[in-house]
Every structure is written in C-alpha cells, then in structure tokens.
N, CA, C and O of each residue as an XYZ file, in Angstrom:
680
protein
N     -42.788     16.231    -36.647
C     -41.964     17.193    -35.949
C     -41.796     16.812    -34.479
O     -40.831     17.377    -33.966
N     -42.570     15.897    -33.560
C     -42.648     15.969    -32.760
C     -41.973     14.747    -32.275
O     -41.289     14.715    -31.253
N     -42.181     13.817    -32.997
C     -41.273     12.541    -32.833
C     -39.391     12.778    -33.345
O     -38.575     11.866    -33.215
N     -39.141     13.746    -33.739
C     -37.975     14.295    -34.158
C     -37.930     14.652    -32.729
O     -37.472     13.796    -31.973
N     -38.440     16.094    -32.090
C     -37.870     16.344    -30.946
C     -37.986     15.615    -29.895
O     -37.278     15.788    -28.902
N     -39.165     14.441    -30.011
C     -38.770     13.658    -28.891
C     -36.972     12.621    -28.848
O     -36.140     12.315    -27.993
N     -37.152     12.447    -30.186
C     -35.692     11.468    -30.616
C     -34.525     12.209    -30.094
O     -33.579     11.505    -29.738
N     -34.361     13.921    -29.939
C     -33.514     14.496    -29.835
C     -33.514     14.858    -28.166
O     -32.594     15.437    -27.589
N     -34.328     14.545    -27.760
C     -34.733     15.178    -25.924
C     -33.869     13.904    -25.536
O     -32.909     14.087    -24.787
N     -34.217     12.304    -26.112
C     -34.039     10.810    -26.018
C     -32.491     10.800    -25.471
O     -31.901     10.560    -24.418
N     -32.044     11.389    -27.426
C     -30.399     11.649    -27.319
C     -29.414     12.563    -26.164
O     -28.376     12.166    -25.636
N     -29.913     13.539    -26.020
C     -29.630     14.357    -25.336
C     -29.766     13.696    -23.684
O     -28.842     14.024    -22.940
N     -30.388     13.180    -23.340
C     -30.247     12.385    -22.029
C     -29.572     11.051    -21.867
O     -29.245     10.537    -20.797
N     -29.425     10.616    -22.938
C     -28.260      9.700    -23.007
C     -26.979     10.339    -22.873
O     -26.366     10.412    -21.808
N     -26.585     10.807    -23.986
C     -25.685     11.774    -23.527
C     -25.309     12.343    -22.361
O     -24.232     12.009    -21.867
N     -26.015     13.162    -21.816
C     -26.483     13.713    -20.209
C     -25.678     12.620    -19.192
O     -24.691     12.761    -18.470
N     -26.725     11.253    -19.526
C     -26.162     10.387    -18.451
C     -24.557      9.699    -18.932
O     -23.569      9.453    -18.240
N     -24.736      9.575    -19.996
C     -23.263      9.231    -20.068
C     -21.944      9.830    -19.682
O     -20.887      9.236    -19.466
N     -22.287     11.560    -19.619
C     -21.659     12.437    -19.230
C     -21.325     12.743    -17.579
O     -20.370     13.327    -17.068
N     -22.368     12.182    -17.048
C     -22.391     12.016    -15.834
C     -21.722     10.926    -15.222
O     -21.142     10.899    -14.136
N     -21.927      9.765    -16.312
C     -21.011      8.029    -15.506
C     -19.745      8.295    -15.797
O     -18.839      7.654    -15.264
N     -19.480      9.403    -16.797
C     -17.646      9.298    -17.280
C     -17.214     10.070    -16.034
O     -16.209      9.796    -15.379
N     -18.072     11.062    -15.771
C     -17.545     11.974    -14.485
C     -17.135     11.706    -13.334
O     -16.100     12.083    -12.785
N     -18.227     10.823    -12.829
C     -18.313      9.680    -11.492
C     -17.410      8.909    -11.911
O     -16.494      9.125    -11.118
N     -17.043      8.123    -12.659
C     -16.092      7.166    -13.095
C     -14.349      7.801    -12.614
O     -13.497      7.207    -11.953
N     -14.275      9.340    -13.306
C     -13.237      9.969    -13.516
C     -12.678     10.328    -11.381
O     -11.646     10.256    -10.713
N     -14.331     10.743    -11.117
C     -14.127     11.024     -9.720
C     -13.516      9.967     -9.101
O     -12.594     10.407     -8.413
N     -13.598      8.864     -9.033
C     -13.459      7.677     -8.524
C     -11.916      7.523     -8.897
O     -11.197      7.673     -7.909
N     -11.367      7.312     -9.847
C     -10.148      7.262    -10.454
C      -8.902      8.283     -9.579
O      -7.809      8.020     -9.078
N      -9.555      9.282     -9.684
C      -8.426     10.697     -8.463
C      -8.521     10.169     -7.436
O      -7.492     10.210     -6.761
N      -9.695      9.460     -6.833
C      -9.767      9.255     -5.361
C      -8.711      8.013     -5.358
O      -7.606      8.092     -4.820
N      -9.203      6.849     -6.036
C      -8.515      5.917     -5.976
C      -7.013      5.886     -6.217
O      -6.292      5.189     -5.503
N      -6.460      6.726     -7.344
C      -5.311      6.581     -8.071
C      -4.222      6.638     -6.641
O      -3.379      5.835     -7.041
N      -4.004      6.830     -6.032
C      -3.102      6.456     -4.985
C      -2.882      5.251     -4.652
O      -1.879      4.703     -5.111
N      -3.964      4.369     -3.569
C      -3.907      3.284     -4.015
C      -3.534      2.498     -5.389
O      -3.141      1.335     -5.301
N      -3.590      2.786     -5.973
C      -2.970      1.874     -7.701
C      -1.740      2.246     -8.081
O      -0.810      1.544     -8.479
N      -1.817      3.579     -7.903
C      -0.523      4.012     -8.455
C       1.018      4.342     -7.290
O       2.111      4.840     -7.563
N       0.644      3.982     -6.408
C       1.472      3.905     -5.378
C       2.310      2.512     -4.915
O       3.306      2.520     -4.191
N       1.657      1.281     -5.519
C       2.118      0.395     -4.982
C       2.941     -0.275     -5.297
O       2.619     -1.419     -4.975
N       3.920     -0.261     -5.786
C       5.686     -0.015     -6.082
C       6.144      0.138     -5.059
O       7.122     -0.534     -4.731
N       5.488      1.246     -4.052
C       6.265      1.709     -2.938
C       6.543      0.475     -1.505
O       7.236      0.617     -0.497
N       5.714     -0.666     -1.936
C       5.730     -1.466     -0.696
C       6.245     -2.589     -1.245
O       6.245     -3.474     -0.390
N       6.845     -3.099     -2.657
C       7.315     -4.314     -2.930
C       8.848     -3.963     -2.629
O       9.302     -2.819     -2.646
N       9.750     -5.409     -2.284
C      10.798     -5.464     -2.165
C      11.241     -4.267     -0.992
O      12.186     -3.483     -1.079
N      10.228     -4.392      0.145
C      10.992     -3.460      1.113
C      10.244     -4.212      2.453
O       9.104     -4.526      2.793
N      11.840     -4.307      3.069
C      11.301     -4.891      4.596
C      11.128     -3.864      5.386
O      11.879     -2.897      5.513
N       9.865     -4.132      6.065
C       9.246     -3.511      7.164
C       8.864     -4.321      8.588
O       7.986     -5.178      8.688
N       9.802     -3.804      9.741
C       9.179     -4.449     11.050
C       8.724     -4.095     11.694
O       9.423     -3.463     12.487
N       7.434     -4.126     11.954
C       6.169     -3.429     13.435
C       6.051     -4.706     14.013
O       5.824     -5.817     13.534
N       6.320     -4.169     15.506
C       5.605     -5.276     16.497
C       4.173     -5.342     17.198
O       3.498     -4.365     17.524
N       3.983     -6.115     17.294
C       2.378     -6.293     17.421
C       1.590     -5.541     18.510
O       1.412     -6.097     19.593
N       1.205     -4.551     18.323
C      -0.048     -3.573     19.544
C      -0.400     -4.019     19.805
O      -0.630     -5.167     19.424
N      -0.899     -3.198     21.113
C      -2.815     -3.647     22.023
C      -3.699     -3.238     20.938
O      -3.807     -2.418     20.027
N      -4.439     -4.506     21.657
C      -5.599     -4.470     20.850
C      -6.940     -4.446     21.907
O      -7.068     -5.384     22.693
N      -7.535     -3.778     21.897
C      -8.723     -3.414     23.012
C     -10.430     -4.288     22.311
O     -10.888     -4.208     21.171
N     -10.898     -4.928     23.324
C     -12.124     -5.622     23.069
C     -13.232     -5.116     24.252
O     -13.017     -5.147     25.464
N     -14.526     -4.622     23.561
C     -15.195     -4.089     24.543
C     -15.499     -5.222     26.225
O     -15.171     -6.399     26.075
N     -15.826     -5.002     27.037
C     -15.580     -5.541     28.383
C     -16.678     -6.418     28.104
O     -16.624     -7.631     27.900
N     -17.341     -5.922     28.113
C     -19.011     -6.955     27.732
C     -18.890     -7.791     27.022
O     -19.989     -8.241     26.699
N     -17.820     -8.436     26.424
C     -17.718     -9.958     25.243
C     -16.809    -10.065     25.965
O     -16.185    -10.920     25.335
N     -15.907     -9.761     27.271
C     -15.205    -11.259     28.112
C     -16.655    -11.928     28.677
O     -17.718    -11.371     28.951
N     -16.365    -12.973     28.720
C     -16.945    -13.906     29.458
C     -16.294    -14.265     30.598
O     -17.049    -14.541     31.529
N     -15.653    -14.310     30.718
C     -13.751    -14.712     31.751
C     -12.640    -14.450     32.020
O     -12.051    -14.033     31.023
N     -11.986    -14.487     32.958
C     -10.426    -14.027     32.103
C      -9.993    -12.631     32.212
O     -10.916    -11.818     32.164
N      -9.028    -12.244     32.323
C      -8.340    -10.938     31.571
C      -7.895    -11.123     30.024
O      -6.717    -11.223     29.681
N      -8.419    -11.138     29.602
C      -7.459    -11.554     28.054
C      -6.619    -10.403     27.822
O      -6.963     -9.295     28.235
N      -5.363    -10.616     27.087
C      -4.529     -9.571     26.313
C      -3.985     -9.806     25.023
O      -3.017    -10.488     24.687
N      -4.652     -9.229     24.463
C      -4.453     -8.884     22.720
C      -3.615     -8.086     22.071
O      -3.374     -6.898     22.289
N      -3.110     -8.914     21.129
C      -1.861     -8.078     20.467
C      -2.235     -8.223     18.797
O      -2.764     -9.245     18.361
N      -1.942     -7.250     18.071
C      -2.529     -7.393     16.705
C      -1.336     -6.472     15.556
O      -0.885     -5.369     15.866
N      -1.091     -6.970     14.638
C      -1.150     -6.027     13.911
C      -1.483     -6.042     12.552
O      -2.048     -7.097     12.266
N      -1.338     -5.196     11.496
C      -1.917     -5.286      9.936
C      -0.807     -5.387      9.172
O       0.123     -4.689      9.576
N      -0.562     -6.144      8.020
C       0.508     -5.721      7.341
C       0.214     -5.699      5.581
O       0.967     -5.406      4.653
N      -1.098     -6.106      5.603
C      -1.396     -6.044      4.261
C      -3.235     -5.913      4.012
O      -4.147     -6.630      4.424
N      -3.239     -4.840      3.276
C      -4.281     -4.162      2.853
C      -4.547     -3.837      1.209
O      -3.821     -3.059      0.591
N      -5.781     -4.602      0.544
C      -6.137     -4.140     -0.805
C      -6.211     -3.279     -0.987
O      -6.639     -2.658     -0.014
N      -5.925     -2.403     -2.230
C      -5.691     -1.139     -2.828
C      -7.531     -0.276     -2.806
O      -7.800      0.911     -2.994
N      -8.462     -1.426     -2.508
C      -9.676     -0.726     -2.273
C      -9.960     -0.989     -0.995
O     -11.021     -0.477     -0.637
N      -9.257     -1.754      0.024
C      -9.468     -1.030      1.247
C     -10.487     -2.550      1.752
O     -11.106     -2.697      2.805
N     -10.364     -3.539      0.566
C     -11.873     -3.990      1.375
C     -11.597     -5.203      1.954
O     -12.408     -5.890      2.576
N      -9.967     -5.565      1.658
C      -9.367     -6.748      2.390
C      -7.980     -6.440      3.275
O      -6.958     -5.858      2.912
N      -8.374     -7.151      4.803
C      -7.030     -6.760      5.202
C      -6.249     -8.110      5.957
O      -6.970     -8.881      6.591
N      -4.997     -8.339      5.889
C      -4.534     -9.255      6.742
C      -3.244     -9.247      7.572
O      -2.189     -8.749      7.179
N      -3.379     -9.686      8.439
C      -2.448     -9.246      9.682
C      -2.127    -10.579     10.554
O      -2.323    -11.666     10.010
N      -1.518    -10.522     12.220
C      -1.245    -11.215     12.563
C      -1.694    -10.841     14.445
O      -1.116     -9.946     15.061
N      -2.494    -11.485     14.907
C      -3.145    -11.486     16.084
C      -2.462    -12.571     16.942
O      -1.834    -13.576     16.610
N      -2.863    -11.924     18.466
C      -2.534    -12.922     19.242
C      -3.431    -12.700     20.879
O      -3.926    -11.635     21.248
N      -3.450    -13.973     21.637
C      -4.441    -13.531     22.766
C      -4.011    -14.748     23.522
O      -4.193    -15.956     23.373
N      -3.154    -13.736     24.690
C      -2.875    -14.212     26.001
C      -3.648    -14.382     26.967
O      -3.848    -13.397     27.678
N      -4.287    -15.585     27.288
C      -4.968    -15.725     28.829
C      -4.464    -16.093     29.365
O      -3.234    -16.112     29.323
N      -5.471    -16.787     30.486
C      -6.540    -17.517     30.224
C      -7.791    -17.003     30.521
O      -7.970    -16.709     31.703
N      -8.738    -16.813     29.711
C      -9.752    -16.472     29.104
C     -10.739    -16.553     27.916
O     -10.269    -17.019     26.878
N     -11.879    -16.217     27.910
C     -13.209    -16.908     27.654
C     -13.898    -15.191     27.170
O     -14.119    -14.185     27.845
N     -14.028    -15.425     26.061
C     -14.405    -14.108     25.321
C     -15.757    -14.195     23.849
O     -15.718    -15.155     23.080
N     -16.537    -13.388     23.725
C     -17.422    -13.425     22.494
C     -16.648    -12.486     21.515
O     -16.307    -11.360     21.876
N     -16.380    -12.971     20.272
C     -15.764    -12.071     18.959
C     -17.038    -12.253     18.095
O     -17.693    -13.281     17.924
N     -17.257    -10.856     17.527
C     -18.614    -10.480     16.325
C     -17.490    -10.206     15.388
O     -16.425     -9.626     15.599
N     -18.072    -10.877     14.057
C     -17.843    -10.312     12.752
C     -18.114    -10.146     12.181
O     -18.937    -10.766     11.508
N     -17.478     -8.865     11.948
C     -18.256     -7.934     10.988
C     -18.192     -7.992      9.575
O     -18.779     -7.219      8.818
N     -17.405     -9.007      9.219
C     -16.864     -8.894      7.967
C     -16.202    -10.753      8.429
O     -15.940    -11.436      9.418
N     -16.212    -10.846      6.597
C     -15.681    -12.204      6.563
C     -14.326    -12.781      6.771
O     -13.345    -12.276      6.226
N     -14.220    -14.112      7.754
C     -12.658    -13.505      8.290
C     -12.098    -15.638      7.970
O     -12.724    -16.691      7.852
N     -10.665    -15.232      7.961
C     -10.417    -16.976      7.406
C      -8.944    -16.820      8.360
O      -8.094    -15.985      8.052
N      -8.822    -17.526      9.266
C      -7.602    -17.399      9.907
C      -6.855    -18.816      9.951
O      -7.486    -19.856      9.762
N      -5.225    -18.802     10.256
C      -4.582    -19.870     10.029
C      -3.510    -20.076     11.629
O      -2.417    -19.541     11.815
N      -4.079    -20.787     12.369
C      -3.368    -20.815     13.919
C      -1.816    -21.141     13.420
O      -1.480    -22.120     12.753
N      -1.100    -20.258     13.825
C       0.461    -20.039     13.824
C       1.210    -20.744     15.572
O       2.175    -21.508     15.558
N       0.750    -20.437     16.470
C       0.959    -20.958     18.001
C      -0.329    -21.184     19.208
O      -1.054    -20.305     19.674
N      -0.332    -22.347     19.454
C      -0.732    -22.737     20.551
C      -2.462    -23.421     20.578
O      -2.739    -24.471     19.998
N      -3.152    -22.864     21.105
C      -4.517    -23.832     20.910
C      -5.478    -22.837     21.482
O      -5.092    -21.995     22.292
N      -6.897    -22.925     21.022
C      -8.044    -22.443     20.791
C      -9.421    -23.117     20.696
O      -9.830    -23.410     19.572
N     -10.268    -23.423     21.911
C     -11.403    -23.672     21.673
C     -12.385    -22.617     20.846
O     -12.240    -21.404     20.693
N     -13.204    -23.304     20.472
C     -13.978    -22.256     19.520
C     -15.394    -23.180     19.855
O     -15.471    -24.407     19.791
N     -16.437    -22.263     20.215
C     -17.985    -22.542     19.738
C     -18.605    -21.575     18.617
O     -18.739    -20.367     18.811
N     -18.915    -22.119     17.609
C     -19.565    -21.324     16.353
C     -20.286    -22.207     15.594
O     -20.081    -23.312     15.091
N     -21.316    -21.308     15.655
C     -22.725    -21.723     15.092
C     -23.112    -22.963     15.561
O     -23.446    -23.776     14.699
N     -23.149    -23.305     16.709
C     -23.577    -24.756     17.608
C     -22.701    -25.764     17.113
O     -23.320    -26.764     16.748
N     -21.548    -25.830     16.989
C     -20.169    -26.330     16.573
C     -19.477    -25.777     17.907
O     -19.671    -24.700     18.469
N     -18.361    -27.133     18.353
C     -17.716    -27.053     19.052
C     -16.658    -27.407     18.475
O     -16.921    -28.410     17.810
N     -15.049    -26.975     18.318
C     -14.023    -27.594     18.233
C     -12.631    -26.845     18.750
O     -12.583    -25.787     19.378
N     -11.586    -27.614     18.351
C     -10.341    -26.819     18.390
C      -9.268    -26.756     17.763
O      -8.785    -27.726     17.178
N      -8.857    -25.847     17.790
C      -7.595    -25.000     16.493
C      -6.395    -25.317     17.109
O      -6.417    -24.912     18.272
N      -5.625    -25.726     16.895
C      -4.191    -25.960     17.063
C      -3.040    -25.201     16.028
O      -3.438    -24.604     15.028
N      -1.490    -25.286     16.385
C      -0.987    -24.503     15.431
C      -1.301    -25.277     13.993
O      -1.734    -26.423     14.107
N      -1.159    -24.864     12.935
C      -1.003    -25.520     11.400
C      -3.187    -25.705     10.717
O      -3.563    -25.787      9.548
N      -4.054    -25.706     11.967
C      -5.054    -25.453     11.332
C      -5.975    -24.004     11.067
O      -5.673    -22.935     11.598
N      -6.858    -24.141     10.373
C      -7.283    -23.136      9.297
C      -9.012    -23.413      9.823
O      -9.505    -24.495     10.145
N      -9.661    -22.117      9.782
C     -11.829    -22.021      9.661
C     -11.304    -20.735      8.981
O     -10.222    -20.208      8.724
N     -13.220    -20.396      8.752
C     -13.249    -19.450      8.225
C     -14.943    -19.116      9.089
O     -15.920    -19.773      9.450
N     -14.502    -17.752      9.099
C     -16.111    -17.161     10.129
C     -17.149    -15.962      8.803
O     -16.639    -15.476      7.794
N     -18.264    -15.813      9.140
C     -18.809    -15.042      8.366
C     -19.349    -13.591      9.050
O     -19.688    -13.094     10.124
N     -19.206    -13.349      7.902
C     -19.705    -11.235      9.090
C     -21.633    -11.817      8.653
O     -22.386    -12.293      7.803
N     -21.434    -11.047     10.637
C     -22.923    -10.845     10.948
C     -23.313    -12.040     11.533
O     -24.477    -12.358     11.775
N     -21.674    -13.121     11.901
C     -22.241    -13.730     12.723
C     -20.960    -13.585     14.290
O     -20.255    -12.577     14.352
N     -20.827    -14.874     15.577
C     -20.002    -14.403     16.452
C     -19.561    -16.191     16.981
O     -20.234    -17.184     16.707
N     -18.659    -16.173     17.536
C     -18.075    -17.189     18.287
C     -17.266    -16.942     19.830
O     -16.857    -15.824     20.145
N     -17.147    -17.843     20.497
C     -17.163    -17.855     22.173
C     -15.653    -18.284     21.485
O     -15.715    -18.579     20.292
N     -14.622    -18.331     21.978
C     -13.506    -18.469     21.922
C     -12.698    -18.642     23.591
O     -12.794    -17.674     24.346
N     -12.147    -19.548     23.939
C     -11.584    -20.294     25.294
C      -9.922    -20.544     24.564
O      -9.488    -21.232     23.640
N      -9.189    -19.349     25.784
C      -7.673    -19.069     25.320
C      -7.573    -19.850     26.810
O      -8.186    -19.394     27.775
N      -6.685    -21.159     26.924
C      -6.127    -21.576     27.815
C      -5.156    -20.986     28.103
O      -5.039    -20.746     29.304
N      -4.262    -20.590     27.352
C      -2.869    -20.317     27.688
C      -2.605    -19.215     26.880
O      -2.679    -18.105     27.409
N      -2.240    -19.321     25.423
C      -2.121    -18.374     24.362
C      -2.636    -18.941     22.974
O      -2.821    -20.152     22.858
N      -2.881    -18.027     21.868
C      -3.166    -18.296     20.539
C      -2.497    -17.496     19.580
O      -2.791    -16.301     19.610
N      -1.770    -17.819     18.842
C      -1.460    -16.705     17.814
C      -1.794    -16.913     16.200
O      -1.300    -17.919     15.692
N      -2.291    -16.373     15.673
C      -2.904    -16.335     14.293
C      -2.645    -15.964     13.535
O      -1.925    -14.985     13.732
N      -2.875    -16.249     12.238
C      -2.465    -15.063     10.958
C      -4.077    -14.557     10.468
O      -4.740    -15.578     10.286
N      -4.532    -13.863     10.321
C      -5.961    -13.396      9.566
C      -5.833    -13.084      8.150
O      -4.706    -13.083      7.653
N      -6.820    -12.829      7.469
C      -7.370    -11.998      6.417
C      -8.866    -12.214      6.469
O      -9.624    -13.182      6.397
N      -8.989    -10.676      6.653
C     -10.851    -10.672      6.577
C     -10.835     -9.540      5.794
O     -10.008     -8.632      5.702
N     -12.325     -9.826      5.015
C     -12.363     -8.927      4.108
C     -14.147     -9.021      3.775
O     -14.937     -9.866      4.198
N     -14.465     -7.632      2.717
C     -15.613     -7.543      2.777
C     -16.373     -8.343      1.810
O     -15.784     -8.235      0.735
N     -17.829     -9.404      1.638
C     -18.262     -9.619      0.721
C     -19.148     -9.014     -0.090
O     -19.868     -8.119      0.352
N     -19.210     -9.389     -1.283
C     -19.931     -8.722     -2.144
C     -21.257     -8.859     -2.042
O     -21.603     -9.951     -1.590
N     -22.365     -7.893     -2.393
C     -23.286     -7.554     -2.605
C     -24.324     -8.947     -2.789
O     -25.267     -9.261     -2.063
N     -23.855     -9.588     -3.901
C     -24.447    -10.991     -4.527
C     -23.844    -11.883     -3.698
O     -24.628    -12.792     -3.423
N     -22.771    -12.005     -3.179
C     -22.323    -12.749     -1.742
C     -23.206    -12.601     -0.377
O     -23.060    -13.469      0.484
N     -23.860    -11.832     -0.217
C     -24.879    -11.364      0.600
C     -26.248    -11.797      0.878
O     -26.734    -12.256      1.911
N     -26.904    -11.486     -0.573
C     -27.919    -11.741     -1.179
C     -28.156    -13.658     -1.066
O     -29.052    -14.286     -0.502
N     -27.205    -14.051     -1.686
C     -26.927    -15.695     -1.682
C     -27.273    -16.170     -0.355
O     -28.043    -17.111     -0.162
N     -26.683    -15.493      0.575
C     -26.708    -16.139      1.684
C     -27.601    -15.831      2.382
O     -27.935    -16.524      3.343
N     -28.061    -14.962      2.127
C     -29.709    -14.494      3.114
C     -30.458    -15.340      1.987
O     -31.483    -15.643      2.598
N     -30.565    -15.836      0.877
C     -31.710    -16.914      0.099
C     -31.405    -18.461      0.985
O     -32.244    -19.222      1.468
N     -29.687    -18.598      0.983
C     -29.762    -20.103      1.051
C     -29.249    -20.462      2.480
O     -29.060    -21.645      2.761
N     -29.026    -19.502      3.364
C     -28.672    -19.743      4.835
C     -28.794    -18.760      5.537
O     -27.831    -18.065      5.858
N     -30.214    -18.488      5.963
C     -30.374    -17.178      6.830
C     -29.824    -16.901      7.914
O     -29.656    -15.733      8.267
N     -29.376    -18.143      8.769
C     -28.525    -17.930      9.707
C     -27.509    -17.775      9.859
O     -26.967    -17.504     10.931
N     -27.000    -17.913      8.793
C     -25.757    -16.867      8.963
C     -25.678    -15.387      7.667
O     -24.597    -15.173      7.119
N     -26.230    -14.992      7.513
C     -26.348    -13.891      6.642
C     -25.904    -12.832      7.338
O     -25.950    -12.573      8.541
N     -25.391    -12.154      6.249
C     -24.461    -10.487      7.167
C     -25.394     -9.568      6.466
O     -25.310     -8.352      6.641
C-alpha cells in the first residue's frame, strides 16, 4: 500500500512540475510573441536615422575631446544581439570596456588600438573582434567610422573561457 502511494505522490510531482515548465514556457511565449510575431513589420521598408551623440563617461578619455556619433539599426528578436553604425571624431585617446562581445568592420578612416598587450591599426575595409569583460585604449587621429554587432555570449561561451583563457573571461 505504501509503495502504491509513494508511486502516486512520484506521479503527481511530475506532473506538478511539468505543469509548471508548460506555464513558464507559455509565460515566456506572451512576453516574447511580439518580437516573433512582429517582424514582417521591418522587412522591405526603408528607414533613415542619422547618427546621435553618443556620451562616454569622462574618466576613459585619456586625451582629446572626442565626439561620438552612433546609431542602431538592427536588433535580435531576443534582444541579445545588436548592430549599428558608430563613429568618433578627434583627435583623441580614450579607454572603451566591453561589456559584451563586440566584432566591428572599419567603414572610414584609421584607428590605433592597444588590446590585450597588442598594438595595431584598423584602417577602412579591416575587421577584430573584442570580448566582454575585457577593454582597449583606442587613438582617433582624425576620425573613425565603423559598422558593429555586439552581442551577448552564452553561458557555455563563458564557462570555456574562464577554463581556457582567464584573461580574458567575461
């Protein structure tokens, strides 16, 4: 009798939890369904924004007045990738942290970069990629303009990199 009602307490919390992941699942779905079900609304339609200020706390110039112009024009339906088009008028000498993983492609002009005890420079037509949780010194002679996409890594993207390169782990 007793191994019966344990089998049935067993069932009953399976159940329970299953009832609970369809719920959370379902919650997730209302929240999300905009994103998914909305995005029709942005194919085959031109849109022109010109590029904002973009404000950098004072304490990461190193030099310079810099002036930043940015904007976004494309964002994943979960929010966790975005890419846009930046730009930074000096001349000036600045620290950028990232927070998130970022891969940019120089569109105009030139860019020293120091990262991770690496020195080099970006010209229009080349491409790096930076990791969140780490930062680079960046030297705008004149101007730079960029295309971005940074976005967030995963969990096991994380994990990997705090096993096989602690120095740069986010």
């Amino acid at each position: 009798m007793a191994a019966i009602r344990n089998k049935q307490l067993a069932m009953f919390g399976f159940v329970a939890a299953l009832g609970l992941l369809i719920a959370a699942f379902l919650a997730y779905l209302i929240i999300a369904k905009p994103a998914y079900a909305d995005y029709k609304e942005k194919l085959a339609k031109q849109e022109h924004v010109d590029l904002g200020p973009q404000v950098l706390d004072a304490s990461r110039v190193i030099s310079g007045s810099p002036k930043f112009r940015v904007n976004t024009f494309g964002l994943s339906s979960d929010k966790s990738a975005i890419s846009g088009i930046w730009e930074c008028t000096g001349p000036a000498q600045f620290e950028w942290h990232y927070g998130v993983d970022e891969s940019i492609y120089i569109l105009e002009g030139t860019v020293d970069i120091e990262y991770l005890g690496k020195k080099f420079t970006l010209r229009a037509g080349d491409s790096t990629h930076f990791a969140a949780g780490t930062k680079a010194k960046w030297t705008v002679s004149d101007r730079v303009k960029k295309t971005f996409a940074i976005y967030q890594v995963g969990r096991f993207t994380r994990l990997m990199r705090r096993i096989f390169n602690p120095a740069t782990a986010s």
